[in-house]
KEDREN-523245 format. One line per field, with one value per atom (N, C-alpha, C, O): x, y, z; residue in three letters; residue number from 1; atom name. Coordinates in Angstrom, 3 decimals. Example, Ala and Ser with C-alpha at 12.3 -4.5 7.8 and 13.67 -1.06 7.14 Angstrom:
px: 13.190,12.300,13.200,14.236,12.850,13.670,12.900,13.409 $
py: -5.690,-4.500,-3.300,-3.319,-2.250,-1.060,0.030,1.138 $
pz: 7.800,7.800,7.800,8.465,7.080,7.140,7.870,8.039 $
resn: ALA,ALA,ALA,ALA,SER,SER,SER,SER $
resi: 1,1,1,1,2,2,2,2 $
name: N,CA,C,O,N,CA,C,O $
END
This chain:
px: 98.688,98.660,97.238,96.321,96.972,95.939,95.695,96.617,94.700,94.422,93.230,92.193,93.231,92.012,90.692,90.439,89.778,88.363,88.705,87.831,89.616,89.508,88.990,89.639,87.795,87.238,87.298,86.318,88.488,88.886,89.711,89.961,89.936,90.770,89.745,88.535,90.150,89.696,88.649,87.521,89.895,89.284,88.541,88.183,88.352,87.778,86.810,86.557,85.713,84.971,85.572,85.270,86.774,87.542,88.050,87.840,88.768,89.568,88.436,88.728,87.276,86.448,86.175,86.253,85.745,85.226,86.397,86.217,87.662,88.663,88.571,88.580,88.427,88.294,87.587,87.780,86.503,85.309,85.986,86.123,86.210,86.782,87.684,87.636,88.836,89.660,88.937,89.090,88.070,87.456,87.093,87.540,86.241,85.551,86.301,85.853,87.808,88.644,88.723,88.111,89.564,89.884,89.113,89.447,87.911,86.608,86.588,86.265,86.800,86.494,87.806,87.776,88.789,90.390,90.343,91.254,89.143,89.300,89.508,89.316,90.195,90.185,89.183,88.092,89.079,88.255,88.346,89.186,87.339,88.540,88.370,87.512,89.478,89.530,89.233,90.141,87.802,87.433,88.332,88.163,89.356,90.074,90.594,90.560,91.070,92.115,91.088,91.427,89.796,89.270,89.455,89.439,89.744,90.111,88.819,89.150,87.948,86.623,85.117,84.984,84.353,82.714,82.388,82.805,81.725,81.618,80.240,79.409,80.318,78.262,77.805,78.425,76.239,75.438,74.903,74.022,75.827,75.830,77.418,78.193,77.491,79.153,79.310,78.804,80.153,80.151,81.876,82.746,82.043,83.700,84.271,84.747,84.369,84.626,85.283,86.392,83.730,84.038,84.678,84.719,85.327,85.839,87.143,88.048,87.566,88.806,89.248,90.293,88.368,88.605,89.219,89.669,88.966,89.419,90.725,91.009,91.403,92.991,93.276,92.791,94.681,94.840,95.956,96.518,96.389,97.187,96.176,96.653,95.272,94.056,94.219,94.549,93.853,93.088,94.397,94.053,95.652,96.689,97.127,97.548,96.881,96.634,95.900,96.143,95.081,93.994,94.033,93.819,94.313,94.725,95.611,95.432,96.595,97.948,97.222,97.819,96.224,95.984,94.693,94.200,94.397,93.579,94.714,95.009,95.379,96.888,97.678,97.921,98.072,98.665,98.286,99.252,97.142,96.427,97.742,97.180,99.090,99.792,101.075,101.949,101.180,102.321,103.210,102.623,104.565,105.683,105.653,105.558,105.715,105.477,105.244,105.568,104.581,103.673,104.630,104.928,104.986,105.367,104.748,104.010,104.413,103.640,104.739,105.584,104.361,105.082,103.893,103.036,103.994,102.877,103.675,104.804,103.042,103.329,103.073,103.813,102.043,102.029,102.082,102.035,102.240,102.185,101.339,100.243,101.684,100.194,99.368,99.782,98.091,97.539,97.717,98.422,97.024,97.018,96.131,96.572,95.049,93.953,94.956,95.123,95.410,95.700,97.184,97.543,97.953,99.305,98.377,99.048,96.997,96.953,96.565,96.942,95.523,94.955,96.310,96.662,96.810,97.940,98.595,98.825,98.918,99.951,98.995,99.248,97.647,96.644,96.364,96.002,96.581,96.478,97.773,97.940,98.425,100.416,99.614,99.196,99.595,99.486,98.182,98.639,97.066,96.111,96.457,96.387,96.694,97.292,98.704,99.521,99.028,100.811,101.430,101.611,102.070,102.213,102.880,102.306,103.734,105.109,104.528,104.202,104.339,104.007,105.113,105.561,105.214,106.573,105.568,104.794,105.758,104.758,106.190,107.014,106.242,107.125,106.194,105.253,106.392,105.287,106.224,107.125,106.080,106.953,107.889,108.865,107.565,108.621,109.333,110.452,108.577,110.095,109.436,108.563,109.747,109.884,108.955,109.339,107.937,107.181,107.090,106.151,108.302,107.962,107.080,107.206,105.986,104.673,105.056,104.883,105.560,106.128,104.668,103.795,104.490,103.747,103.158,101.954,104.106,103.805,102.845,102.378,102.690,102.241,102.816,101.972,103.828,104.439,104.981,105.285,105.071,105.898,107.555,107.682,108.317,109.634,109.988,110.815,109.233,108.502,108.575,109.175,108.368,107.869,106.743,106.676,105.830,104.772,104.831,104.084,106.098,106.397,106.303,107.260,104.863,105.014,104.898,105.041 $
py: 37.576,36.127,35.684,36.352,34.670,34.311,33.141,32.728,32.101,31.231,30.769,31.341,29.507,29.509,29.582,28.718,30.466,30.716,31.549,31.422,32.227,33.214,34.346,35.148,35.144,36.295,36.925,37.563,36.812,37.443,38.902,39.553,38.919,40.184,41.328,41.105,42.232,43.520,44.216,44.708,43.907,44.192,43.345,43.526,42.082,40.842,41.152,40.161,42.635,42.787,42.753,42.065,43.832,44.854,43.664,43.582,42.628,41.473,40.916,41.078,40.331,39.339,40.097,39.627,41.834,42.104,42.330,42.343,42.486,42.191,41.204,41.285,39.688,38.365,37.942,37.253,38.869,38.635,39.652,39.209,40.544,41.348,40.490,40.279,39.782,38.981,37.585,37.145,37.076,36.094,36.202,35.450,37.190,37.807,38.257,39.054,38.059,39.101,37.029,36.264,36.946,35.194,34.952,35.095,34.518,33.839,34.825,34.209,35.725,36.669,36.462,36.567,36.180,35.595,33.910,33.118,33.747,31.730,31.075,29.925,31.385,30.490,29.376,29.933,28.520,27.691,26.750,25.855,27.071,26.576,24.804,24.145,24.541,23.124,22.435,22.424,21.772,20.893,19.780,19.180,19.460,18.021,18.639,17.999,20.181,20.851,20.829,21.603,20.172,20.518,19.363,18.344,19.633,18.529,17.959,16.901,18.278,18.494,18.571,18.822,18.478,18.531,19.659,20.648,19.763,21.362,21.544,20.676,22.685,22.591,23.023,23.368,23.110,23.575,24.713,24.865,25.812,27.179,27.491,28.362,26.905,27.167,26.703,25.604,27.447,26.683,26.363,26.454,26.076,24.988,26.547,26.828,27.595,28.799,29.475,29.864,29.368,30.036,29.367,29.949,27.866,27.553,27.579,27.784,27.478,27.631,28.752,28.764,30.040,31.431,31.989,33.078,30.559,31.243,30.640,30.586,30.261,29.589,30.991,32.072,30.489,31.845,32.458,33.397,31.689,32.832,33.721,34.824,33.556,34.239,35.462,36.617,34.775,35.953,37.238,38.417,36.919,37.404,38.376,39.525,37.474,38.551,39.715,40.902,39.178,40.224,41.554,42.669,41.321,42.138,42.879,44.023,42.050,43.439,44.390,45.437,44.143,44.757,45.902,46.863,45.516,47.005,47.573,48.714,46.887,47.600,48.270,49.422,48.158,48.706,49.220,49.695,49.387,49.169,49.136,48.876,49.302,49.383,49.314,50.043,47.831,46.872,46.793,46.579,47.008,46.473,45.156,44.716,44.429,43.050,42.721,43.301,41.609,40.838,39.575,38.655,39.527,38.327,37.634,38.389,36.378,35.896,34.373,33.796,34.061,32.774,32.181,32.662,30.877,29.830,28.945,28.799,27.974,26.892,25.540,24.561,25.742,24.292,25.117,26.314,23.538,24.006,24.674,24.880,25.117,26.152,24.651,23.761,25.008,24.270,24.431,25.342,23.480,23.765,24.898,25.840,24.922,25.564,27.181,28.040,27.134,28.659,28.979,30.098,27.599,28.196,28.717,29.297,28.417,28.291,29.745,30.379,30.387,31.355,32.398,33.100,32.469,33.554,33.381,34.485,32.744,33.478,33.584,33.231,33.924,34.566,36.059,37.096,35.922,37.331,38.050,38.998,37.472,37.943,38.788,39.946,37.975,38.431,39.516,40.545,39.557,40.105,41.867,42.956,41.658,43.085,42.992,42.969,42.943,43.172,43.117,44.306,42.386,42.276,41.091,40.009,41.159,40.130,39.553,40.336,38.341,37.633,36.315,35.509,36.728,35.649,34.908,35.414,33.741,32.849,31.926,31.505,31.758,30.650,29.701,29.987,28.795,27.534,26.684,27.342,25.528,24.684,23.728,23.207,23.514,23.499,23.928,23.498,25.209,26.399,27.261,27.448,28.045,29.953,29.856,29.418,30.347,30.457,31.964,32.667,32.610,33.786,33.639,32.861,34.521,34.331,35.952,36.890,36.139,37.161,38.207,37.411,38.968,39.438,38.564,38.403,38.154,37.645,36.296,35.595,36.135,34.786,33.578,32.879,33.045,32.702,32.461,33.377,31.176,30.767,30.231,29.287,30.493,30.442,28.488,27.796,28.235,26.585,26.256,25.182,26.483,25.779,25.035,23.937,25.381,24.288,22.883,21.909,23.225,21.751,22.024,21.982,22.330,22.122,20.893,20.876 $
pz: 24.777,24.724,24.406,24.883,23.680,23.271,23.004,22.301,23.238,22.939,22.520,22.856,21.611,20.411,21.008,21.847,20.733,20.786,22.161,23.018,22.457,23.432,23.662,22.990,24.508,24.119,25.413,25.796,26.249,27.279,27.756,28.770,26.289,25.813,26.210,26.252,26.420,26.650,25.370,25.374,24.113,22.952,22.038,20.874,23.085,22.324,21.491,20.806,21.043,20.095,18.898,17.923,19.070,17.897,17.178,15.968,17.870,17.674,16.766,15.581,16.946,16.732,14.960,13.825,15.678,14.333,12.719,11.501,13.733,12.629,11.916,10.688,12.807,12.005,10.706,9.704,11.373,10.388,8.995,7.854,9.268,7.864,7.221,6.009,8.287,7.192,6.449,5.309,7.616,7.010,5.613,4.746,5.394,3.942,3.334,2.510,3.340,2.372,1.955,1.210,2.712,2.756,1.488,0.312,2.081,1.215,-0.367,-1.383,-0.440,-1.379,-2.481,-3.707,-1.719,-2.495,-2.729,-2.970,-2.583,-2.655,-2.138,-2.535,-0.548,0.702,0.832,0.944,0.857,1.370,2.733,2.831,3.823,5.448,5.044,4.457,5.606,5.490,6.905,7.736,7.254,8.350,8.730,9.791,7.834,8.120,9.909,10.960,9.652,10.729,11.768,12.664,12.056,13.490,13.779,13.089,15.463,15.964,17.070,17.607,17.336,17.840,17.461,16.264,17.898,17.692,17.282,17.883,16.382,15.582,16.815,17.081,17.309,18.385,17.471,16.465,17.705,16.911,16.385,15.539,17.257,16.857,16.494,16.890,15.999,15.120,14.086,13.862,12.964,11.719,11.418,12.284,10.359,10.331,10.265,11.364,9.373,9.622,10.989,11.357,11.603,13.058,14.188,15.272,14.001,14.648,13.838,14.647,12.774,12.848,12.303,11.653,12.537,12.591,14.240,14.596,15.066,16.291,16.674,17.871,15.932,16.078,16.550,16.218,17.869,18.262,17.871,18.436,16.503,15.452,14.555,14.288,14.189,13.713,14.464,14.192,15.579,16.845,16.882,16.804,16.987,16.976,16.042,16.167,14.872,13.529,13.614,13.392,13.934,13.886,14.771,14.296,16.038,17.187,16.213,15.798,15.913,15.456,14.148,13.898,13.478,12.368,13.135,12.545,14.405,15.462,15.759,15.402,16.379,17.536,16.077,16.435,14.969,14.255,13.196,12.598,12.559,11.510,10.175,9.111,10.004,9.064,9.185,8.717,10.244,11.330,9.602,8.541,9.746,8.822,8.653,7.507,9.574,9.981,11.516,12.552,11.252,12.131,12.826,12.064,13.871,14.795,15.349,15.982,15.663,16.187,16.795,16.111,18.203,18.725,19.227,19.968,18.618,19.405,19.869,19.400,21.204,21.334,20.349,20.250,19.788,18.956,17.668,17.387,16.765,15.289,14.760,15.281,13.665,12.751,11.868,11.126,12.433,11.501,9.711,9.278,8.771,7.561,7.314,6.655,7.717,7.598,7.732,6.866,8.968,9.364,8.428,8.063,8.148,7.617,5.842,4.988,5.604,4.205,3.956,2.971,5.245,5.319,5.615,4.667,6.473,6.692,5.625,5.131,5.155,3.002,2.508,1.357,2.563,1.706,2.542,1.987,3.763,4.431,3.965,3.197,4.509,3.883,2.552,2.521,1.749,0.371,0.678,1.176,0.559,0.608,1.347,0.778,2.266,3.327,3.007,3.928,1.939,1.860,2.767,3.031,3.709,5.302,5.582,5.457,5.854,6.493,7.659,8.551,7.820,9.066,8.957,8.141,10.454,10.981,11.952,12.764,11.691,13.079,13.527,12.715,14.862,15.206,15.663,16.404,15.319,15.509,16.703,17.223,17.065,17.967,17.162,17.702,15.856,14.810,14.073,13.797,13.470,12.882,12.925,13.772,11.917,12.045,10.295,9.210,10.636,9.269,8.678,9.050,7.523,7.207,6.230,5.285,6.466,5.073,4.574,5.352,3.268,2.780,1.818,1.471,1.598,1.263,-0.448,-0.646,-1.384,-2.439,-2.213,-3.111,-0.898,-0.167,-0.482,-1.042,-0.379,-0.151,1.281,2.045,1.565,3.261,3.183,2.403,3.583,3.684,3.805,3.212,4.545,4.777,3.198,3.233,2.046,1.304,1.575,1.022,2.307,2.695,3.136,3.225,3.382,4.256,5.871,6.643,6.233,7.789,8.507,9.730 $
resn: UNK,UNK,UNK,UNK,UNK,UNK,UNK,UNK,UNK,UNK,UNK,UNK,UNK,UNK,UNK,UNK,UNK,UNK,UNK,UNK,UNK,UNK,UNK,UNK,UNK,UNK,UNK,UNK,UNK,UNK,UNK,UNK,UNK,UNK,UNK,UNK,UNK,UNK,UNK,UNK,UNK,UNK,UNK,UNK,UNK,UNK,UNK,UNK,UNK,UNK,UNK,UNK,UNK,UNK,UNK,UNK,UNK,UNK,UNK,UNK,UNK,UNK,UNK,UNK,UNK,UNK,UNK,UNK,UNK,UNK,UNK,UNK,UNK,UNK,UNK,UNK,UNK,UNK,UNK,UNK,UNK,UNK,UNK,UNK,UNK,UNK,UNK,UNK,UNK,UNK,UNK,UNK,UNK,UNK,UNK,UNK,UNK,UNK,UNK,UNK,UNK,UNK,UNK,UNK,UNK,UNK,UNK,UNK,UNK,UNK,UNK,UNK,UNK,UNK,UNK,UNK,UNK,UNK,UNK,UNK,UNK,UNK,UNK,UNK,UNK,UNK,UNK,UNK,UNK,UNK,UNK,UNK,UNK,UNK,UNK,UNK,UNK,UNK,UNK,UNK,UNK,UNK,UNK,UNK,UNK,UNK,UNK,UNK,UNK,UNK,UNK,UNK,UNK,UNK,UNK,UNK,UNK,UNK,UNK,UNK,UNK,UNK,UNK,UNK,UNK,UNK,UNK,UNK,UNK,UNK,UNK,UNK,UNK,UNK,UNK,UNK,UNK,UNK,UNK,UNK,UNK,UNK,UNK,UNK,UNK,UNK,UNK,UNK,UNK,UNK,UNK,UNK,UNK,UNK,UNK,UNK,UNK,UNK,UNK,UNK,UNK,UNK,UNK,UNK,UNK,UNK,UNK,UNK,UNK,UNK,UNK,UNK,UNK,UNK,UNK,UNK,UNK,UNK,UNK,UNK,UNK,UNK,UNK,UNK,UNK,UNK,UNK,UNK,UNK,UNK,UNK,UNK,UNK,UNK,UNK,UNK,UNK,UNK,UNK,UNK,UNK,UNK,UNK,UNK,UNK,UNK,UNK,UNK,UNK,UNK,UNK,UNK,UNK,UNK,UNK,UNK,UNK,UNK,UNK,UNK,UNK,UNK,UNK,UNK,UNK,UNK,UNK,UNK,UNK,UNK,UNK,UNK,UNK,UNK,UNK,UNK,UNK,UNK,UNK,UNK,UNK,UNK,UNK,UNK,UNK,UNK,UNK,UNK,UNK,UNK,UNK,UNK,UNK,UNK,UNK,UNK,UNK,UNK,UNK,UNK,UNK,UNK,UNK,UNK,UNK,UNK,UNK,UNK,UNK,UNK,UNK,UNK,UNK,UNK,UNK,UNK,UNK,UNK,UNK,UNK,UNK,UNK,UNK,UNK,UNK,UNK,UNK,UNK,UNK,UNK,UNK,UNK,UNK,UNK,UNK,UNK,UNK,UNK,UNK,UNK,UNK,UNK,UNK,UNK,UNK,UNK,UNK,UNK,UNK,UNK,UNK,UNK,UNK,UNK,UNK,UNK,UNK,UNK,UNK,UNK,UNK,UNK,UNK,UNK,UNK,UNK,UNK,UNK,UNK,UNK,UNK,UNK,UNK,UNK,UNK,UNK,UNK,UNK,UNK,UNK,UNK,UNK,UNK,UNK,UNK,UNK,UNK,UNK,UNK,UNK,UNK,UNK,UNK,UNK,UNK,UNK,UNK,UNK,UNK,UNK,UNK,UNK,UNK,UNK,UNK,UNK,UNK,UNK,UNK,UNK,UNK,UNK,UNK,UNK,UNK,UNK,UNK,UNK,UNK,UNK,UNK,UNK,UNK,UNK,UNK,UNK,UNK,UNK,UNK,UNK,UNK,UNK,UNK,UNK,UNK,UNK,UNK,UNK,UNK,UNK,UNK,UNK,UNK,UNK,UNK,UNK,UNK,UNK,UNK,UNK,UNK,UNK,UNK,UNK,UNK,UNK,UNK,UNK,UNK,UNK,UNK,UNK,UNK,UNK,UNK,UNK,UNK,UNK,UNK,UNK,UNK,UNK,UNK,UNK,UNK,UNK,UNK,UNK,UNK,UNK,UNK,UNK,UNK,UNK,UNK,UNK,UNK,UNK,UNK,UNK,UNK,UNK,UNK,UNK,UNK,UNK $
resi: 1,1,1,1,2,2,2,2,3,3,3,3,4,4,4,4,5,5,5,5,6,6,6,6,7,7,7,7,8,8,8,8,9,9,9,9,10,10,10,10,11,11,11,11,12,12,12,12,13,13,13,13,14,14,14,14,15,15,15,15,16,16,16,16,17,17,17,17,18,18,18,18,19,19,19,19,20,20,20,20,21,21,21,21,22,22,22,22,23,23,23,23,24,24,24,24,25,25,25,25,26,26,26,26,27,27,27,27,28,28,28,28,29,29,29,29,30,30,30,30,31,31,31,31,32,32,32,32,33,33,33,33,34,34,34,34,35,35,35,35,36,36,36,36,37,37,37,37,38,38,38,38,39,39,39,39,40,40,40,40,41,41,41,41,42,42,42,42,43,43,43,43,44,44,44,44,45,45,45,45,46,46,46,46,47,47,47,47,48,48,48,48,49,49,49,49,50,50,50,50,51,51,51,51,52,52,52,52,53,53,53,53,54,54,54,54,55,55,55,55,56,56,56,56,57,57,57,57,58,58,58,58,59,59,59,59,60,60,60,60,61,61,61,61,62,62,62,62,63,63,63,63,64,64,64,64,65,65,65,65,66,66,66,66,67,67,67,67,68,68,68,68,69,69,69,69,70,70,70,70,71,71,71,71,72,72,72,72,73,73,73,73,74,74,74,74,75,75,75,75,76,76,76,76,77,77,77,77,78,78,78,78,79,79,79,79,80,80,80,80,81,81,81,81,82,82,82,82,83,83,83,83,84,84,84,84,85,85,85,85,86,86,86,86,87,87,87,87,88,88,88,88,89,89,89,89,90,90,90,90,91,91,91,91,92,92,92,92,93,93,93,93,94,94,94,94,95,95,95,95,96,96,96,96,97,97,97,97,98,98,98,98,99,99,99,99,100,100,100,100,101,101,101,101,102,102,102,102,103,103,103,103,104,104,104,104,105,105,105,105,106,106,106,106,107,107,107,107,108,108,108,108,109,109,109,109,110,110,110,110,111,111,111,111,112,112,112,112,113,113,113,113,114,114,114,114,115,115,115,115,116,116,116,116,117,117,117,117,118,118,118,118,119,119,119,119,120,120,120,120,121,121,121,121,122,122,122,122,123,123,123,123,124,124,124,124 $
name: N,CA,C,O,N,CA,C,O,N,CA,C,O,N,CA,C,O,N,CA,C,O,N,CA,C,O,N,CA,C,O,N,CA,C,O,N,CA,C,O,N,CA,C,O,N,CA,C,O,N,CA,C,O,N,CA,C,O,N,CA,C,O,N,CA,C,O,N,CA,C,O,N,CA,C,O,N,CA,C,O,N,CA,C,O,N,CA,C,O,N,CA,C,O,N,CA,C,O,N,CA,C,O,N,CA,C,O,N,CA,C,O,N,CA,C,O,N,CA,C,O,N,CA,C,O,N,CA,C,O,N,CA,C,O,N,CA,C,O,N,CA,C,O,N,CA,C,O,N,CA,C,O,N,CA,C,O,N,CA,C,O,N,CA,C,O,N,CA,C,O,N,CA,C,O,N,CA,C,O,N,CA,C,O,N,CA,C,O,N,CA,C,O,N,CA,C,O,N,CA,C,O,N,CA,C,O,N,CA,C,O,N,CA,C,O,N,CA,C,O,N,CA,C,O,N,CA,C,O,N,CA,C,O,N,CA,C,O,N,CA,C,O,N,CA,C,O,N,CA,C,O,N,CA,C,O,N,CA,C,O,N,CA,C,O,N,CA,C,O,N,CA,C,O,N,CA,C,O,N,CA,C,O,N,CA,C,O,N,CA,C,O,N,CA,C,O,N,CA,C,O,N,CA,C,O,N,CA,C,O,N,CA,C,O,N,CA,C,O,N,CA,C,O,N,CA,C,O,N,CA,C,O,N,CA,C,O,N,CA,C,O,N,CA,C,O,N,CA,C,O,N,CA,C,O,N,CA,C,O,N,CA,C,O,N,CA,C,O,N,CA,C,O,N,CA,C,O,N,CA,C,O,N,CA,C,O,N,CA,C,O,N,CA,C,O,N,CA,C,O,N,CA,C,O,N,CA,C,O,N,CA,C,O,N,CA,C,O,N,CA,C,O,N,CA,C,O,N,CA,C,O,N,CA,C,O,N,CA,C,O,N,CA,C,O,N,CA,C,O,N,CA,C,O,N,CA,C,O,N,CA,C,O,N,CA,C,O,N,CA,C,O,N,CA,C,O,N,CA,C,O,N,CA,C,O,N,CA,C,O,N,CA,C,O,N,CA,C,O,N,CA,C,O,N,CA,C,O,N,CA,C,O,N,CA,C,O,N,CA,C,O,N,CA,C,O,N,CA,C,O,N,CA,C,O,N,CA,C,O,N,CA,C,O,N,CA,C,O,N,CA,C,O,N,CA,C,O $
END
């Protein structure tokens, strides 16, 4: 279980340093994070990145790609919705790591299929 900017995990390094690998795959595929999705004061040792690198579907992702390094697919259940930022980045991870991610959000069931592509049509 995880929640955003959580570093309580045991493996909270392995986790963190996963992020950062996807981050740079992200950025390296054209991601660009979108600030509209923070809902808060950026502090002054954080950048728009690192805060919404810590959505804790991120964090989740990431865990399963230590815990599995070569997961069939990826499940993930949140209580609230997926942000834009994170639904835009996970069908670029989907795609990027060839890798099926199912997120259940508190509104539907988001399959992000490896072609990246979301089952949503991007209508979250």
């Amino acid at each position: 279980q995880f929640k955003a900017h959580d570093r309580s995990h045991p493996r909270s390094s392995e986790i963190y340093a996963e992020l950062d690998r996807l981050s740079s795959e992200l950025i390296q595929y054209g991601h660009r994070f979108d600030s509209s999705w923070i809902t808060r004061s950026i502090q002054e040792d954080e950048s728009i990145e690192s805060v919404l690198c810590g959505h804790s579907e991120k964090l989740a992702i990431a865990f399963n790609f230590i815990q599995r390094p070569i997961p069939s697919i990826i499940q993930i259940t949140k209580n609230l919705r997926v942000c834009g930022d994170c639904h835009a980045a996970t069908k670029l991870i989907a795609k990027i790591r060839q890798r099926d991610i199912i997120v259940r959000d508190a509104n539907r069931i988001h399959h992000f299929y490896s072609s990246g592509q979301c089952s949503c049509q991007d209508h979250f």
